[in-house]
N, C-alpha and C positions, 0 to 999 in steps of 0.2 A: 369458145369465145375468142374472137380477135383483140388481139392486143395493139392499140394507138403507139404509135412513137413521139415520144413526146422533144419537141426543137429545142435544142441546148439555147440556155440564156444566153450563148455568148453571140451564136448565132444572130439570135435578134438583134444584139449589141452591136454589132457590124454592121447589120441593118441601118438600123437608126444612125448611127457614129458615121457614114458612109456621106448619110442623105443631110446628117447636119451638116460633115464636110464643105459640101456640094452648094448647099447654101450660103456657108459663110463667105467661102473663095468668092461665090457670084456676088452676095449681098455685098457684104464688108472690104473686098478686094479688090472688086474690077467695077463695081460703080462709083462714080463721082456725083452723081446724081443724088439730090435730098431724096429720099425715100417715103412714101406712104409707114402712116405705122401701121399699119395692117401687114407690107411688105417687110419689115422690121421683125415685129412679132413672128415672123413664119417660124422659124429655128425655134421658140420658147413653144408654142403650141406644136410641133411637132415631136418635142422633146416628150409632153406631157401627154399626148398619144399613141406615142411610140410605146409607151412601158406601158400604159393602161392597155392598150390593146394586145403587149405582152401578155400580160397576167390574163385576161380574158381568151387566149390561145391555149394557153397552160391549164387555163380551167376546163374547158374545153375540150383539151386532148387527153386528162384523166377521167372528163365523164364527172365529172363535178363530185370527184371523190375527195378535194382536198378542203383544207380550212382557211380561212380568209387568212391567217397569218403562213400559210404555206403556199399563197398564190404572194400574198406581200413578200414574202422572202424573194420570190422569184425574180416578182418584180425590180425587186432591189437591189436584186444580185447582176441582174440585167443593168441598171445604173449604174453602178458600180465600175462595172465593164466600158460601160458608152464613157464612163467620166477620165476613166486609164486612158482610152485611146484618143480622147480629145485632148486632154492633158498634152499626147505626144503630137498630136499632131500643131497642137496653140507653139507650143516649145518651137517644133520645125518650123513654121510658118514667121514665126516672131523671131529667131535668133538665124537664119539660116535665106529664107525666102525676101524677105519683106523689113529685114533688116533697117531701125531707125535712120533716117536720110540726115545727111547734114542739114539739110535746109529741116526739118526738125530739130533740130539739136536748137540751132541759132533762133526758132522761135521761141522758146523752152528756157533758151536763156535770158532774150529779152521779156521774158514775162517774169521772170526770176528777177533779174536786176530792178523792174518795175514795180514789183513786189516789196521788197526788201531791200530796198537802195543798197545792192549789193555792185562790188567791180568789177569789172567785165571777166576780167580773171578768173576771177572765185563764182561767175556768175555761169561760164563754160564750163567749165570744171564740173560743177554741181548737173547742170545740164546732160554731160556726157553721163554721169556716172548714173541719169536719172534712164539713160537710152537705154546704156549698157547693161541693167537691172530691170528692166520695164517687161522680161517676160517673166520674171516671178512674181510679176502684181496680175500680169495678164492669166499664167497657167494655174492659179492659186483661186484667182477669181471664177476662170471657169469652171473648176472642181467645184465649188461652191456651191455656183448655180447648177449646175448638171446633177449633184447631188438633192439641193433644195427641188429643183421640178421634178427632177425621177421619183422622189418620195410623195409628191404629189401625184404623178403619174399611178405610184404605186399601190396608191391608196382606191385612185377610183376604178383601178384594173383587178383587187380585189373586192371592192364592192361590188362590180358589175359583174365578177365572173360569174358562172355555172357551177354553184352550190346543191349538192344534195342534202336535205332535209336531216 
């Protein structure tokens, strides 16, 4: 009998983490343009495709030997991976690429004084340190969510896969 090779989760992981990339720089980076939410959504529906059709590959290339919580694992482990390398790459993109503009800052701060009839002083200040911190709200949120859909993902790429009886 021939034996299947089965595609390292991390594999897929690059996969997918590749193609959300690829998305985000186009969607979120280089348009200025209001977008359809259908065009918005691509990145979340892909996310939650990407791992479901993991786990349905997995099940697939054991021949439906395994158990719904040994294709969920997979799947999981697969998220896991997609969620590391978006992490690094949110991190690059926000602290290095794309870096808060002053003309951000100065928005940020009149919204601030507007707020909280605060002086202009203390209204910068709070502004800058809001920039200069702004990708641990960013890389912390996307773990989140890449976490939260992969599990989603995870679940219906175990339900669907190629179970033996």
């Amino acid at each position: 009998m021939e034996q299947t090779r089965i595609t390292s989760h991390i594999i897929k992981a690059v996969a997918i983490a590749v193609v959300l990339m690829a998305l985000d720089y186009f969607i979120a980076h280089k348009t200025t343009l209001a977008l359809p939410l259908a065009v918005r959504l691509l990145p979340t529906v892909w996310m939650v495709a990407g791992v479901a059709v993991s786990g349905i590959i997995y099940g697939n290339q054991t021949n439906g030997s395994r158990r719904f919580g040994d294709v969920f694992a997979h799947g999981f482990k697969t998220t896991a991976m997609v969620a590391v390398i978006i992490a690094v790459y949110t991190f690059i993109i926000i602290k290095f690429v794309f870096p808060p503009s002053a003309h951000d800052i100065e928005l940020n701060m009149k919204a601030l004084m507007e707020q909280g009839g605060m002086l202009e002083q203390e209204a910068r200040r709070n502004a800058e340190a809001n920039a200069k911190h702004a990708w641990i709200i960013e890389v912390s949120g996307n773990i989140l969510a890449k976490v939260v859909l992969g599990a989603v993902g995870s679940l219906i790429g175990a339900a669907l896969a190629k179970k033996k009886p």
